[in-house]
C-alpha positions in Angstrom: 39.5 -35.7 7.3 38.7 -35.9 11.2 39.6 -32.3 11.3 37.0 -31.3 8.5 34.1 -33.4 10.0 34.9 -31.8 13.3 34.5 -28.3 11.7 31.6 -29.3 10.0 29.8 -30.1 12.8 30.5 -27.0 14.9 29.4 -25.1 11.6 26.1 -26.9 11.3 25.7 -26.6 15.3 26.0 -22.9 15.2 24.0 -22.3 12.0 21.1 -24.2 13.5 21.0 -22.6 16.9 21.3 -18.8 14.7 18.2 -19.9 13.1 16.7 -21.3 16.2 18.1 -18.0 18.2 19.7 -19.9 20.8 22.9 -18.4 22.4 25.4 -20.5 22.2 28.4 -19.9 24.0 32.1 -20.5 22.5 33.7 -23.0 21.8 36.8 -24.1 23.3 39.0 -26.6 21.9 41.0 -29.1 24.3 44.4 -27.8 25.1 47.2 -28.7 27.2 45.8 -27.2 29.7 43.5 -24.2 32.0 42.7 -20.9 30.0 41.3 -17.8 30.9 38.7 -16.3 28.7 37.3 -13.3 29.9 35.9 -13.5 33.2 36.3 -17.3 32.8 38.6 -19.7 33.8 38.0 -22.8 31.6 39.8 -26.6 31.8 41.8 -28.5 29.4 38.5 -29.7 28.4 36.9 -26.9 27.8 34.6 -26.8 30.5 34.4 -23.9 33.1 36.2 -24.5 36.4 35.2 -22.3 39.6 37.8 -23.0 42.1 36.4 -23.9 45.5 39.2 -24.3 47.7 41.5 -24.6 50.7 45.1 -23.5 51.4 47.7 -26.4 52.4 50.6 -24.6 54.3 53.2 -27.6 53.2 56.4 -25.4 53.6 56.0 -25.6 57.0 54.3 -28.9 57.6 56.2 -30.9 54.6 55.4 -34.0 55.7 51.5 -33.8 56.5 50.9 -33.8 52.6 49.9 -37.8 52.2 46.6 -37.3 55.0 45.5 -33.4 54.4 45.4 -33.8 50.3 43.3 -36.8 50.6 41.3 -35.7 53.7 40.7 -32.2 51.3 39.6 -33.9 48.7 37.5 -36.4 50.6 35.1 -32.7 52.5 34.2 -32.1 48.3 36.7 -29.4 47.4 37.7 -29.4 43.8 41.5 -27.4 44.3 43.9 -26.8 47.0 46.3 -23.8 47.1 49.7 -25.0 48.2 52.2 -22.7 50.0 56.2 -23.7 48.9 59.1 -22.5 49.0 61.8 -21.3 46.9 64.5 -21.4 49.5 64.6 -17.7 50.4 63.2 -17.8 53.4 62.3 -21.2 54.3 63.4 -24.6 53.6 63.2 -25.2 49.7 60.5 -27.5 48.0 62.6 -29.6 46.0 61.5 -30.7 42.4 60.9 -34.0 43.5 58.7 -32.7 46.4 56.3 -30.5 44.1 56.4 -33.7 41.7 55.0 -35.9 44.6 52.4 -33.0 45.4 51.5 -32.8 42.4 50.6 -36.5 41.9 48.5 -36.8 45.0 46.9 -33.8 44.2 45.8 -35.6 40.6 45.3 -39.1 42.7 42.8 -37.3 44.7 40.8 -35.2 41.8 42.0 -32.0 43.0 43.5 -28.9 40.9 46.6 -28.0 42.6 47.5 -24.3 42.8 50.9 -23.8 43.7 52.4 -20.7 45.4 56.0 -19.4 46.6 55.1 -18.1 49.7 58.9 -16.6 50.3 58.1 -13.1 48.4 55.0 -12.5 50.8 55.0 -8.6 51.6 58.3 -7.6 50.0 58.5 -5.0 47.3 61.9 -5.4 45.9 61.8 -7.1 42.4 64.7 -9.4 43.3 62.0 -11.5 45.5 60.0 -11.8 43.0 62.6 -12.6 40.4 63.7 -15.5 42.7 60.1 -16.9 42.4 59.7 -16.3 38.8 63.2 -18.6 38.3 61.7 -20.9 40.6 58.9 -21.6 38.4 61.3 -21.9 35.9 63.8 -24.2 37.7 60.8 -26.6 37.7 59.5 -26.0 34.0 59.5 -29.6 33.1 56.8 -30.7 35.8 54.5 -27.5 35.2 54.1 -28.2 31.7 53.8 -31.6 31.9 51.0 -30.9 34.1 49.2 -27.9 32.3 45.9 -29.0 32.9 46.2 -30.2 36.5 48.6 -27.1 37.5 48.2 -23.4 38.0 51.0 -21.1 39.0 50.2 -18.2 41.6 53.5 -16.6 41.0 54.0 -15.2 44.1 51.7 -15.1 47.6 51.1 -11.4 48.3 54.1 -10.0 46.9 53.9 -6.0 47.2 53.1 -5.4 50.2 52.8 -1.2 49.9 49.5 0.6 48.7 50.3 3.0 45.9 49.6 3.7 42.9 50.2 0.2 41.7 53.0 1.3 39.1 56.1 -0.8 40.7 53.6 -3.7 41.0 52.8 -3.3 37.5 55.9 -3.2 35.6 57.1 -6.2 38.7 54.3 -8.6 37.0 54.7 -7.5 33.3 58.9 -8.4 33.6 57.9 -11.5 35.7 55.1 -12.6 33.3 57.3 -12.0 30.5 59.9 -13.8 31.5 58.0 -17.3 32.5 55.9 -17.0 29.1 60.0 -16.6 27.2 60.8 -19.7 29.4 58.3 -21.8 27.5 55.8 -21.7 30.9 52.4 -22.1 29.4 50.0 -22.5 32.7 47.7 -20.4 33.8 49.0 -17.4 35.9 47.5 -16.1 39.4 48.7 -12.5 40.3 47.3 -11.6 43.4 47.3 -7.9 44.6 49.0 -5.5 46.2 48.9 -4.6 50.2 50.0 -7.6 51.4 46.6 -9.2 49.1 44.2 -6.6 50.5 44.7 -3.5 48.0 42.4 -4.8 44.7 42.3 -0.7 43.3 45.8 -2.3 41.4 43.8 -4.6 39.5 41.4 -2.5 38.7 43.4 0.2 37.3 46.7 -1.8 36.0 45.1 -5.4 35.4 44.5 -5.1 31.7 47.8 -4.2 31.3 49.3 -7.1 33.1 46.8 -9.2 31.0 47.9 -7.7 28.1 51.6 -8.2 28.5 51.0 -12.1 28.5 51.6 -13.6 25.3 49.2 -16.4 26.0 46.6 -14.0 27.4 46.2 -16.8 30.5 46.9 -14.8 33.7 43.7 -14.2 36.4 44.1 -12.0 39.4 43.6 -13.0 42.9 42.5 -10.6 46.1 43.1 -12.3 49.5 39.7 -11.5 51.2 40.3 -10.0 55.3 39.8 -6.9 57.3 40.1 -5.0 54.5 39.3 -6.5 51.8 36.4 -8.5 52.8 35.4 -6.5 55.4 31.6 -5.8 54.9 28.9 -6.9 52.1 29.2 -3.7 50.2 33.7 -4.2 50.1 33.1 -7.6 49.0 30.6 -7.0 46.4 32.3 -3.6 45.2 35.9 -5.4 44.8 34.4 -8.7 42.9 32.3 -6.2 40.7 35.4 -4.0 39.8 37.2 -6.7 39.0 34.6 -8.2 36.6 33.9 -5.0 35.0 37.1 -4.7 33.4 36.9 -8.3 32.3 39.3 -10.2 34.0 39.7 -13.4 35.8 39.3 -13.6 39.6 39.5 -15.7 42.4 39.6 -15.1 46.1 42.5 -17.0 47.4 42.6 -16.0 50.9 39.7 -15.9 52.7 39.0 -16.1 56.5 35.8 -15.7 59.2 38.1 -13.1 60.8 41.7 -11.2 61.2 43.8 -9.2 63.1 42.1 -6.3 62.6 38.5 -7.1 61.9 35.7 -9.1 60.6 35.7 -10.9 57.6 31.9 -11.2 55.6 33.2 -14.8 54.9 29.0 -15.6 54.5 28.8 -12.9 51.3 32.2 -14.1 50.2 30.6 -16.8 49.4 27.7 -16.0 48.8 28.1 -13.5 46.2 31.7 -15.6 44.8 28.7 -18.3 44.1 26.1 -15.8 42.4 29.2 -14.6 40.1 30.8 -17.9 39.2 33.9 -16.4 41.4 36.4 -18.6 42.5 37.5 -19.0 46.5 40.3 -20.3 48.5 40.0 -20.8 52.0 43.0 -20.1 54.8 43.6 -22.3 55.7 42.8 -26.3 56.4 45.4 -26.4 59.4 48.8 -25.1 61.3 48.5 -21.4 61.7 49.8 -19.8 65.0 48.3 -19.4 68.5 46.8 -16.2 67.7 45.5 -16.9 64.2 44.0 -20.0 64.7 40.6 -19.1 63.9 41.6 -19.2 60.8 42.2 -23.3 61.0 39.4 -25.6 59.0 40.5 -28.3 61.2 41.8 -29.2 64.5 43.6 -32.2 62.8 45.2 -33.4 59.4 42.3 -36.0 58.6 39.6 -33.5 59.0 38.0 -35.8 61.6 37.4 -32.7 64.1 36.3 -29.5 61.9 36.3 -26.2 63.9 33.1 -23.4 63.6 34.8 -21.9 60.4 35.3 -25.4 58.3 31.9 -26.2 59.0 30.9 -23.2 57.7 32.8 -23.3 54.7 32.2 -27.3 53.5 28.6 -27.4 55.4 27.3 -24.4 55.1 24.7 -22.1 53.4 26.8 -21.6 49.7 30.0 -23.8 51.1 31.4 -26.8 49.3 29.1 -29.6 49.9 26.8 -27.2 47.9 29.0 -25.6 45.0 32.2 -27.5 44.7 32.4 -29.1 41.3 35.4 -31.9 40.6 37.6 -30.6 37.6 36.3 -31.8 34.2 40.0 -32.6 33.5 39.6 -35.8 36.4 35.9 -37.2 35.1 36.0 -36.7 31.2 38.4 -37.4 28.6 36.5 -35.4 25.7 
């Protein structure tokens, strides 16, 4: 009965606003969790989520987690991209480690999006295989957390730019295999060239979508010298990616890199004006000669440098545009 009022209500809803020609947009009932729709990430509650993030490098700084989540969470953003680690390369992230990340990320109102950072720039399959059945070694936690938890399979693995066929077919087997596993979150692919080479999204991307049984994978482009570049790259590779109706986040992003400037002020800028998601790298711990790229000089966040206050403080920055996950403030 319940059922049938519900449906009755949405019926009557849509008929009035036909005859009262108000677009309405769809409805989405609550899941277990995030789902892509389109261009459009939506919650477990239906609403949409714009990610407006930072990375947290914990693989290498494992037991900073208890003051940067909180002191992430506490500067207004509404997700933070954690790097782990599958054992490959670096010490392993243990399933009781990503368990007790996971919960302060949900103490502290944030999405957490988690990445094996081991595959970063490799080609061969085999790395990303060994990320794929990492994922799968810790199944039970992702789906218990569908709606707190999204899965970006594998930082920047393909490093090459081609033609985008290998990193195709390398995202349709791993997709494939985590949707036969029973993994139900919603998938982050980001793109070849190390991040920086989007023309594999916009030419393969519907495939990859398409090979996912639950149609919830979104596509990430990690936003530098070459990718972020200058207004009219930025703009161009958020606008490609739309067209074909896809997903997208940025979930690198700096002010600049090694070889360049970044447009970090049109990142998000125009990543505002399109509902586009953004991830910042990163809050703290990167070398001597990329530490421009820190938000802060310290865990807490007590001493930002030039770049964090210009992405919490700043013109189109969090304070402005980060909105706390539906998931955290509503139950309906």
């Amino acid at each position: 009965m319940k059922k049938k009022i519900i449906r009755y209500c949405i019926g009557f809803i849509m008929c009035v606003s036909l005859l009262l020609g108000v677009k309405v947009e769809p409805i989405h009932a609550a899941s277990n969790g995030f789902q892509v729709s389109g261009t459009i990430l939506y919650d477990g509650n239906g609403n949409e989520f714009v990610m407006r993030g930072v990375n947290y490098p914990h693989a290498w700084f494992s037991s900073e987690y208890k003051t940067a989540i909180p002191a992430i969470a506490n500067k207004g953003f509404n997700c933070v991209r954690i790097v782990v680690s599958n054992g490959q390369k670096w010490s392993k992230t243990s399933y009781n480690e990503l368990d007790e990340l996971i919960s302060t990320c949900k103490q502290n109102h944030l999405v957490a999006i988690l990445e094996v950072h081991d595959a970063t720039g490799a080609d061969d399959t085999y790395s990303l295989d060994q990320a794929v059945n990492y994922w799968i070694e810790m199944k039970a936690l992702l789906q218990q957390n569908e709606s707190y938890v999204i899965v970006n399979i594998a930082n920047e693995w393909y490093g090459t730019w081609d033609d985008g066929t290998s990193w195709k077919n390398g995202y349709i087997s791993a997709i494939r295999k985590l949707r036969e596993a029973g993994i139900n979150n919603t998938l982050i692919v980001d793109c070849a060239g190390w991040g920086q080479y989007p023309q594999v999204i916009f030419d393969h991307g519907t495939s990859v979508l398409q090979a996912d049984t639950q149609n919830n994978t979104m596509f990430s482009i990690h936003m530098y010298e070459y990718a972020g570049g200058n207004s009219n790259t930025v703009k161009n590779n958020m606008d490609q990616v739309l067209n074909k109706n896809l997903c997208l986040t940025i979930g690198e992003f700096g002010g600049y890199h090694t070889n360049g400037d970044v447009d970090e002020d049109e990142i998000m800028r125009y990543g505002n004006s399109k509902n586009v998601g953004w991830i910042a790298w990163s809050w703290k711990g990167n070398n001597s000669d990329l530490n421009y790229l820190d938000l802060s000089y310290d865990w807490e966040g007590n001493n930002l440098t030039e770049f964090g206050n210009r992405v919490i403080y700043g013109t189109d920055g969090i304070q402005q545009t980060s909105k706390v996950c539906s998931i955290f403030t509503s139950n309906s």
